[in-house]
N, C-alpha and C positions, 0 to 999 in steps of 0.2 A: 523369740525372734527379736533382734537388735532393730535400735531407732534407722540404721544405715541399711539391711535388708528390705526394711516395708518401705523405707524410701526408693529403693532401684526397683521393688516388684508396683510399684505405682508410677513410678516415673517408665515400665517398661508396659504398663498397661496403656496408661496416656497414649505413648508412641504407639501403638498397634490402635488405636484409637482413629489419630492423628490419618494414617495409611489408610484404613477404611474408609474415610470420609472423604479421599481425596482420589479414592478409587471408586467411590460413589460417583462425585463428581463427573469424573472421567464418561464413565460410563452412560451420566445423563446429555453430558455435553455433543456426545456423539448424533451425526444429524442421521434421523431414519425416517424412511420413506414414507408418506403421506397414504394410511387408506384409503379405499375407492369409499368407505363409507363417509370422510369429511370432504372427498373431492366433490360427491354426487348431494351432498349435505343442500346444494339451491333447487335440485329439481324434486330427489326424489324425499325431502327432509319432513319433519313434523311438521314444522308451520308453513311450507309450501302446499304440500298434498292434504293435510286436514283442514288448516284456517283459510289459506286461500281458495283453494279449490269450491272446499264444500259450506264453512261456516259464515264466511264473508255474507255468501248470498241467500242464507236463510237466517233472517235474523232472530225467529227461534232459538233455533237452534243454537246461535252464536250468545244465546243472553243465556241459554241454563248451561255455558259449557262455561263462559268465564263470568256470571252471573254480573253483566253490565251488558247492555245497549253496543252497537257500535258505536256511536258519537259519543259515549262515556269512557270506551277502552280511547278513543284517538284523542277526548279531552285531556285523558291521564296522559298517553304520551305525552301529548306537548307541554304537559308541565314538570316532565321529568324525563323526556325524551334526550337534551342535551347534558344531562347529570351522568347518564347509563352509558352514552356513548361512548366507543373506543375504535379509536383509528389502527387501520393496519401496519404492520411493524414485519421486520425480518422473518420474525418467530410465528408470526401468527399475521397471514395475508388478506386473509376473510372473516374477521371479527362477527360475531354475532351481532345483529342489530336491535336495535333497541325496541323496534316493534314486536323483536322476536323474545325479547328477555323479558319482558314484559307480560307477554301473553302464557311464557314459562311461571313466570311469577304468581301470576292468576292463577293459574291449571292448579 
């Protein structure tokens, strides 16, 4: 095989390369419809229905699950509460809060 062959079968690979990525793209760029599971994510979610409901108020229960106190889990927020933070945006309108990545973080 000539220096002029392996150059057009890689220059012809590149290009199908090139169209794949761009059909990637395409395809993610498309907007689709939002599950009921990230709609329902404030009422029926992990840190609604387990931490607030039931560990907030047994505090027990709330120190062997994230092995801190309350007043130590909300010390730690607030000294790293505005570092986690993320404001909502086109793409993403309900950001995860920082009380709640936090408590993810522990777990």
């Amino acid at each position: 095989m000539d220096v002029d062959n392996l150059f057009m079968i890689l220059l012809f690979e590149e290009e199908e390369d090139e169209v794949e990525a761009i059909n990637h793209c395409m395809l993610l760029s498309k907007r689709q419809s939002i599950d009921d599971l990230f709609k329902k994510r404030k009422e029926e979610g992990y840190f609604h229905s387990l931490i607030n409901r039931y560990l907030k108020e047994n505090e027990t229960q709330f120190r062997e699950f994230f092995r801190l106190n309350l007043q130590q889990f909300n010390y730690v927020l607030s000294l790293i509460g505005n570092d986690i933070k993320k404001f909502g945006s086109n793409c993403v309108q309900n950001p995860i809060k920082p009380e709640e990545k936090l408590a993810l973080t522990l777990r």
